[in-house]
Every structure is written in C-alpha cells, then in structure tokens.
ZAFILUM-501035 format. One record per residue (C-alpha): residue number from 1; residue in three letters; z, y, x. Coordinates in nm, 4 decimals, decimal comma, padded with zeros to 6 digits. Layout:
<recs>
[NUM "ala" [Z Y X]]
...
</recs>
This chain:
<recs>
[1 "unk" [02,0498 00,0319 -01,3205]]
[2 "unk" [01,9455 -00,3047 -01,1522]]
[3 "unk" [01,6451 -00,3482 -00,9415]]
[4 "unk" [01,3914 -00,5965 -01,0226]]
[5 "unk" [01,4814 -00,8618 -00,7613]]
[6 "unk" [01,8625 -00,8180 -00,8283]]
[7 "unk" [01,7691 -00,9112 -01,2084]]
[8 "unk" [01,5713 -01,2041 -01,1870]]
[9 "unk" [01,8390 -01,3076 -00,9410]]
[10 "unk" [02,0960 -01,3040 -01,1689]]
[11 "unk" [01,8889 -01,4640 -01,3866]]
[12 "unk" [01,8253 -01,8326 -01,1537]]
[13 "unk" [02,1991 -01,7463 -01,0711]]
[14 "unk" [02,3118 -01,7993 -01,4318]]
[15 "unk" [02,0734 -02,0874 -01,4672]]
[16 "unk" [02,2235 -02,2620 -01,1689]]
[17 "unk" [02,5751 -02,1833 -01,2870]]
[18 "unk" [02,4833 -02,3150 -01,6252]]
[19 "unk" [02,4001 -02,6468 -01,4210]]
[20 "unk" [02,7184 -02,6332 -01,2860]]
[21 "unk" [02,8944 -02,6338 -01,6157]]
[22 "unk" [02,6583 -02,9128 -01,7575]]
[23 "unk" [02,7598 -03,1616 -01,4631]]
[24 "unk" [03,1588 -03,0627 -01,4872]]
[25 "unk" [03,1219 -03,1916 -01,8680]]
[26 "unk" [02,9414 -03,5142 -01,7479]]
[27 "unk" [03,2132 -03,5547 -01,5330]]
[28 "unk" [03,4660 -03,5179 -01,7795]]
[29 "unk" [03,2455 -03,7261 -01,9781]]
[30 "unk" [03,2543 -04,0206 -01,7273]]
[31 "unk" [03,6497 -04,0199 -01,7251]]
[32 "unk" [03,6525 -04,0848 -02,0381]]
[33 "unk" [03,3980 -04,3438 -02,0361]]
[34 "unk" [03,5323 -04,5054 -01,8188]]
[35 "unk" [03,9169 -04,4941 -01,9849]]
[36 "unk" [03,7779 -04,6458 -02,2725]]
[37 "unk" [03,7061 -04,9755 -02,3656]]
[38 "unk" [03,4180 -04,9805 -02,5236]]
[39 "unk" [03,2790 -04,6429 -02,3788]]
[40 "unk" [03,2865 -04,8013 -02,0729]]
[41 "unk" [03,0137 -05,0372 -02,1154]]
[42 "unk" [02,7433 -04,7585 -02,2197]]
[43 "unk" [02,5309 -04,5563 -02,0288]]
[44 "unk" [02,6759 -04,1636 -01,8958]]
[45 "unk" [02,4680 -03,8959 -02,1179]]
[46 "unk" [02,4052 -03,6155 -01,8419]]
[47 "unk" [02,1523 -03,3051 -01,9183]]
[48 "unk" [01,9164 -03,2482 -01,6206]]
[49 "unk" [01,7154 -02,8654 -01,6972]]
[50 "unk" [01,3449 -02,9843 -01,5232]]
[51 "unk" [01,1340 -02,6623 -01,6053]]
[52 "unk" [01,2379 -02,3333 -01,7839]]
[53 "unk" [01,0142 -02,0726 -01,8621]]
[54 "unk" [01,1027 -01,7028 -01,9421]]
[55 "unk" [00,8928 -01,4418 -02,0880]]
[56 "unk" [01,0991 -01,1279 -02,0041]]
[57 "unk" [01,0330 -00,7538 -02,1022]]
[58 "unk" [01,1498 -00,5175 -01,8593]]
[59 "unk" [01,0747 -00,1242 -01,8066]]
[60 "unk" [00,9866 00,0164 -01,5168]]
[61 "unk" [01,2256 00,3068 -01,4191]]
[62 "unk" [01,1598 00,4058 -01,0843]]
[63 "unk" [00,9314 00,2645 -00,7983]]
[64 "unk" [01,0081 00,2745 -00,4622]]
[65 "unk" [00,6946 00,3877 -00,2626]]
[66 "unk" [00,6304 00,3896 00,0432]]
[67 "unk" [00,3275 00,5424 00,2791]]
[68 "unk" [00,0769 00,3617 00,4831]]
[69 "unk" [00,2122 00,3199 00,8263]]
[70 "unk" [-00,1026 00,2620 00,9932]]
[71 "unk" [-00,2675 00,5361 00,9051]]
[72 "unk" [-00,6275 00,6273 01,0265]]
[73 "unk" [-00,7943 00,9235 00,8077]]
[74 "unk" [-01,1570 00,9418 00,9992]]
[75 "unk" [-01,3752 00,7196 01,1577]]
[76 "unk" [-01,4430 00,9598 01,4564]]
[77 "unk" [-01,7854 00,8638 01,5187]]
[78 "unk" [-01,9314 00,8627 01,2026]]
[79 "unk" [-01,7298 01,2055 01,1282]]
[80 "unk" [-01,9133 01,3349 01,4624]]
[81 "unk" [-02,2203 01,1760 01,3756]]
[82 "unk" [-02,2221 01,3413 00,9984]]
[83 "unk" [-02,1079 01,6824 01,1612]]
[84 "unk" [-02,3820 01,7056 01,4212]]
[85 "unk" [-02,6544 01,6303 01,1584]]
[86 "unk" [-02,5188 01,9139 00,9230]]
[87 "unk" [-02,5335 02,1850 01,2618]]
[88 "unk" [-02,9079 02,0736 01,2575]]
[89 "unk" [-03,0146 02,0653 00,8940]]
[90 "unk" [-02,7897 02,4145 00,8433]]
[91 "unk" [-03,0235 02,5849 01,1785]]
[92 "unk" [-03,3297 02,4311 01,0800]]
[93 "unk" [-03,3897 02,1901 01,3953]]
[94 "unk" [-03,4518 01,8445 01,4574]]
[95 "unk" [-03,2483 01,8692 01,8088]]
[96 "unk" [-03,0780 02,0475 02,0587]]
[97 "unk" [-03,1415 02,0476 02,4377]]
[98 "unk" [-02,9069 01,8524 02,6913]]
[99 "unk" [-02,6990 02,1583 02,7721]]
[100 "unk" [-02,5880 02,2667 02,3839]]
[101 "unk" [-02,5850 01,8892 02,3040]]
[102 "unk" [-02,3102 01,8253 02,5010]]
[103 "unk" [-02,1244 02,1405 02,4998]]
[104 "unk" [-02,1451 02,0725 02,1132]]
[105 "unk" [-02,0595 01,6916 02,1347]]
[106 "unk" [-01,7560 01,8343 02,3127]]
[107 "unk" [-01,6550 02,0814 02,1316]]
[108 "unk" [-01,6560 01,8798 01,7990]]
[109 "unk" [-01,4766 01,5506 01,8606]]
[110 "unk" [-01,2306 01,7795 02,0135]]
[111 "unk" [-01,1762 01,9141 01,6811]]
[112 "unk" [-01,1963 01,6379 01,5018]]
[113 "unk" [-00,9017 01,4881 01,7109]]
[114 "unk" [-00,7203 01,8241 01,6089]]
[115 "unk" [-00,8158 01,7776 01,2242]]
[116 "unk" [-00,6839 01,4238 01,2323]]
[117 "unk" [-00,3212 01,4602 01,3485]]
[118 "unk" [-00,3083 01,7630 01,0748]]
[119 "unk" [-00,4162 01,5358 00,8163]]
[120 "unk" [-00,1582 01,2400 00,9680]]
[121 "unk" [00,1157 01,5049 00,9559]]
[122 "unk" [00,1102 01,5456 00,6174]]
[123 "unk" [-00,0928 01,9014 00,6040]]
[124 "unk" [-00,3003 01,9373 00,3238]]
[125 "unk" [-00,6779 01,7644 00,3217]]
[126 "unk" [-00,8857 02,0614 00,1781]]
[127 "unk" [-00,7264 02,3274 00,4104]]
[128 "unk" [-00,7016 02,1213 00,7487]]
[129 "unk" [-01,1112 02,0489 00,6697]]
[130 "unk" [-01,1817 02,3994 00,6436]]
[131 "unk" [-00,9883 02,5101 00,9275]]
[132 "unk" [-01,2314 02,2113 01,1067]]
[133 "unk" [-01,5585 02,4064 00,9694]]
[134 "unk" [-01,4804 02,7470 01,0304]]
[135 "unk" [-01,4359 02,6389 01,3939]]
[136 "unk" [-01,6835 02,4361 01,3752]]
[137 "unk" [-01,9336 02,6842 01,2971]]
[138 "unk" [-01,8208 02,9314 01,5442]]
[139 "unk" [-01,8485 02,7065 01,8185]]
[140 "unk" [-02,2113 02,6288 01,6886]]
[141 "unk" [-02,3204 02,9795 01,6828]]
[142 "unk" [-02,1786 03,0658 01,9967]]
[143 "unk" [-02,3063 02,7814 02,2218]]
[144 "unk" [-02,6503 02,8280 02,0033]]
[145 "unk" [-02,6291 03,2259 02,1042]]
[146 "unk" [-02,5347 03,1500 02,5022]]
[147 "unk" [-02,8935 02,9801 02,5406]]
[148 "unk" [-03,1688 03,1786 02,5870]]
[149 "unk" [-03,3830 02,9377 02,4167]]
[150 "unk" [-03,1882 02,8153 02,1706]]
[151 "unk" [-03,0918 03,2111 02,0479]]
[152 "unk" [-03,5121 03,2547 02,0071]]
[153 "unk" [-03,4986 02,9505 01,7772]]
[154 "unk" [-03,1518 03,0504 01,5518]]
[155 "unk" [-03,2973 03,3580 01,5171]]
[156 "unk" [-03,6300 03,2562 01,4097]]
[157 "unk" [-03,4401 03,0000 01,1490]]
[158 "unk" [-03,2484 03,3669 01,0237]]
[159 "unk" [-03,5372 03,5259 00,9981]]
[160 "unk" [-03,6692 03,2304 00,8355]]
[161 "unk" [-03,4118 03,1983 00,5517]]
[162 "unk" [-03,3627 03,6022 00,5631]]
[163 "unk" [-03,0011 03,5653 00,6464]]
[164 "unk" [-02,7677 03,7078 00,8973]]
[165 "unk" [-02,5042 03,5418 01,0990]]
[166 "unk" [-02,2320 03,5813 00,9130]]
[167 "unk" [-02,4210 03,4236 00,6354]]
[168 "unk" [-02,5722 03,1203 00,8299]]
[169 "unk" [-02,1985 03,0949 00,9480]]
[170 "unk" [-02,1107 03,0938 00,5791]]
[171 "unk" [-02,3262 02,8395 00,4227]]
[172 "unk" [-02,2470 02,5990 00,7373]]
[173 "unk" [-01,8742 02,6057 00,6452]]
[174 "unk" [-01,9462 02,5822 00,3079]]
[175 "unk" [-02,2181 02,2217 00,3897]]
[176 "unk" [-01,9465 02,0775 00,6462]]
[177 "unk" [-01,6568 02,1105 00,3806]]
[178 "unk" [-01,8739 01,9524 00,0857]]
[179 "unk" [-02,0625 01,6980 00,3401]]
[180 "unk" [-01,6926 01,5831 00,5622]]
[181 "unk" [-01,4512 01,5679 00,2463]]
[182 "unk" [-01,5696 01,2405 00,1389]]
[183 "unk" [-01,4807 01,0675 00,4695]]
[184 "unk" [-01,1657 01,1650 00,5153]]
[185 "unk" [-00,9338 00,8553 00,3661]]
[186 "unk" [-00,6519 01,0228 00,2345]]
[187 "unk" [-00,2831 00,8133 00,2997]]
[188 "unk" [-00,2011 00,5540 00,0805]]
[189 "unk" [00,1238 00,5261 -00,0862]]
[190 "unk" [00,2676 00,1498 -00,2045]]
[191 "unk" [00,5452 00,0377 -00,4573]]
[192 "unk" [00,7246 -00,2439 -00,3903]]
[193 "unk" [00,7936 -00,3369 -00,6936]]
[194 "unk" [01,0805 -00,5836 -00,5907]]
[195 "unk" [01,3131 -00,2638 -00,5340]]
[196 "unk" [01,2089 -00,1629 -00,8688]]
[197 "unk" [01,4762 00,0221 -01,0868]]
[198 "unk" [01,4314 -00,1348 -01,4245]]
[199 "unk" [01,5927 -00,1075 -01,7831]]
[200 "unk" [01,6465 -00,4687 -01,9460]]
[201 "unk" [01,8432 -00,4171 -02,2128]]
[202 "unk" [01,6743 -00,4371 -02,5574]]
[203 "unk" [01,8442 -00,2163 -02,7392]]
[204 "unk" [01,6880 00,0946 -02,4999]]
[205 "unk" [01,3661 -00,0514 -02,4156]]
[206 "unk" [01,2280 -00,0286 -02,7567]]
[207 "unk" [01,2772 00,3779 -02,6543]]
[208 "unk" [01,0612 00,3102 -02,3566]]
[209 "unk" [00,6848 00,4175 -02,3418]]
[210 "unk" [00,4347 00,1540 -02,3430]]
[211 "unk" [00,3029 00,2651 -01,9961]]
[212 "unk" [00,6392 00,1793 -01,8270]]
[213 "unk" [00,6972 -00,1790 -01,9869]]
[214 "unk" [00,5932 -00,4880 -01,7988]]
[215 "unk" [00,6278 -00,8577 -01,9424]]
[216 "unk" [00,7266 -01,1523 -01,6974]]
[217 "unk" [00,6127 -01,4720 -01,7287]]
[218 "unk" [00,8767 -01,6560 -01,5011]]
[219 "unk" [00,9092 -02,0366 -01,4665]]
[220 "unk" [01,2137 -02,2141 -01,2671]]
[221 "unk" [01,2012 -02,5374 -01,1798]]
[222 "unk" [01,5227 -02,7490 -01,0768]]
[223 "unk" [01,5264 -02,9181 -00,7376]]
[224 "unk" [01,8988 -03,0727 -00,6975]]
[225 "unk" [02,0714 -03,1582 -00,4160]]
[226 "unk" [02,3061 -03,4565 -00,3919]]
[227 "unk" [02,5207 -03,5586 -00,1022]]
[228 "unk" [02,3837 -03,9178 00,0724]]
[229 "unk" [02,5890 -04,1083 00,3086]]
[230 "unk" [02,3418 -04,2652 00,5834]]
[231 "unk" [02,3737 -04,4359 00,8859]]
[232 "unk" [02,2488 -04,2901 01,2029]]
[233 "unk" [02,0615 -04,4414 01,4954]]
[234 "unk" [02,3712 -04,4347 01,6873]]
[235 "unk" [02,5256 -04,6327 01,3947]]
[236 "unk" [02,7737 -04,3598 01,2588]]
[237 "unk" [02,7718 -04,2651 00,9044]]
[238 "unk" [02,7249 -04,0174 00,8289]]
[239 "unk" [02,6841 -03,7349 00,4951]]
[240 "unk" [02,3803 -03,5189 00,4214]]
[241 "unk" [02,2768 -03,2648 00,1623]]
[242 "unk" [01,9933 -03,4095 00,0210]]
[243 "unk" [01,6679 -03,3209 -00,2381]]
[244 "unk" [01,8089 -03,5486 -00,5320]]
</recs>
C-alpha cells in the first residue's frame, strides 16, 4: 500500500518518463528527416506537454499522527487566578488576610505545576484535575482552620449554608473540577497526510466509504532543461544545464 507522496511521485515520474519517450521519437524523427530528401527541407514535429491536470480519487487508509511537541496544557496564572476565586466564592468571602493569602498562593501554583506534568505525561485529564481539587480543598480548609480569624469566619459561612466540613470540602471539589476543566488544553494530535497510506486502485475504491475518499486536483507544469554551451569570463567554454 503506497503512501500519498510516493503516489503522486510516481505519478510526475511517469509524466517525465513519458517526456523522455516523446523526445527519443523526435530524435528518431530528425534522422530520418534529415536522410531524406525532401523530409529534409520541413520543419521537426516534436510534442512539448506545457500543463497537465489530474483529478485523482484516492482513499485514505491510514494517517500517520503525530502529537504536539510543544505542549503547554494551562496557562498558570489564569488557572491560579480562576482557582483562588472559586476558594472565595465556595467560603463565602471577598478576601483572605496576608498570612492565608500567601500560604494559599503557595500552596496552589505548587499544585498546579504537579497537575501539569500529569497531564503532559499522558495521565488522564478528568482524574489528574480531581486529584488537583481534592488537594486543593484540603489545603484550603486547613490553612483556613490554622487562623484564628479566619476559622471564626469558615465557620460562620458553615453555619451559614448549614453544612459541615466534609461537605464544604465536597462542593469545593466538585466547583474546582466543573470551573478548571475548561482551561486545561488537552494535546493535539496531527496527520501528515503526505505519509498517508492510500488505496488507488479503482477497482477497490468503489468498496471504500465515502468518509475515507479524497479527490485531488493536481496540475504539473513542464519546465525543461537543455544543455547550453557558453563562454565564461575567463573565455573557456563551457556547458550548463539550463531552464529551456
């Protein structure tokens, strides 16, 4: 089974070669032109192929993919941004003070750097993001809890939304999850469709399904080369391969 480059190769090969076999008869033609006597005096019929334009059918087989080499799942300060607003809308505050602030701050792009070479490595998406929120919360309800302060307030917001810890700690792991998922990118794959494995033969591609065919539209046009004898600035002469 050819690839896709290999094919349409073959194909300007044949065209070329087809050339070839055009200016051999000329050639021919020529000798006898010029053996005759009357031949001699006309002009040398030669075929020159200017443009040729294929419409080809092809199926695609197989496509070679490949994944997204530079690969960057989160923007980590929008991610920490987004994560730091949830921990506030889930307790019911509009801030923290300087001490949980940056213990939190901390705490989460830590994670975050954790969550993003799991998601690099391959691991799945879904799981890797609630591994991030379940730690996530825990870290928020224990740095909340070590503050004497802060405790007075998460306990007021329990009391509040008559819930319990492990409920609070619930519903935040359930808001980062939904909230986060959308700004994770997940890896990209590619097909180069050059290494394409493809079935041209028309006999099997009318057994194909429609999904898989593709239609080419190729056009070839012929630049020949002819051989030119020039003189240098030296004065030699000399022979080069030139556009005809």
């Amino acid at each position: 089974m050819p690839t896709l480059k290999d094919y349409l190769g073959s194909l300007v090969k044949d065209l070329n070669y087809a050339r070839v076999i055009a200016d051999v008869e000329s050639a021919n033609i020529a000798k006898m032109y010029a053996e005759h006597d009357l031949l001699k005096y006309f002009s040398i019929p030669r075929m020159k192929i200017q443009d040729t334009e294929f419409t080809i059918p092809v199926a695609i087989d197989e496509l070679e993919k490949s994944v997204e080499t530079d690969y960057q799942p989160i923007d980590n300060k929008h991610f920490y941004t987004k994560t730091y607003a949830e921990i506030k809308n889930v307790f019911k505050v509009s801030s923290f003070n300087r001490d949980i602030s940056t213990a939190l701050r901390k705490a989460i792009f830590a994670q975050i750097d954790t969550l993003e070479k799991s998601v690099k490595s391959g691991a799945d998406i879904r799981t890797s993001l609630n591994d991030f929120s379940e730690s996530i919360s825990d870290i928020s309800i224990k740095a909340i809890k070590s503050d004497k302060q802060a405790r007075a307030v998460f306990e007021r917001a329990l009391k509040f939304q008559d819930i319990n810890d492990d409920q609070i700690r619930e519903k935040l792991v359930e808001n980062l999850a939904k909230y986060l998922q959308p700004e994770i990118k997940p890896r990209e794959m590619t097909g180069k469709i050059e290494n394409a494995k493809v079935t041209v033969e028309s006999d099997k591609l009318k057994d194909k399904k429609p999904e898989t065919l593709l239609y080419i539209k190729l056009k070839i046009t012929e630049e020949s080369m002819e051989w030119q004898t020039i003189e240098d600035a030296e004065g030699n002469i000399i022979s080069k391969l030139m556009v005809e």
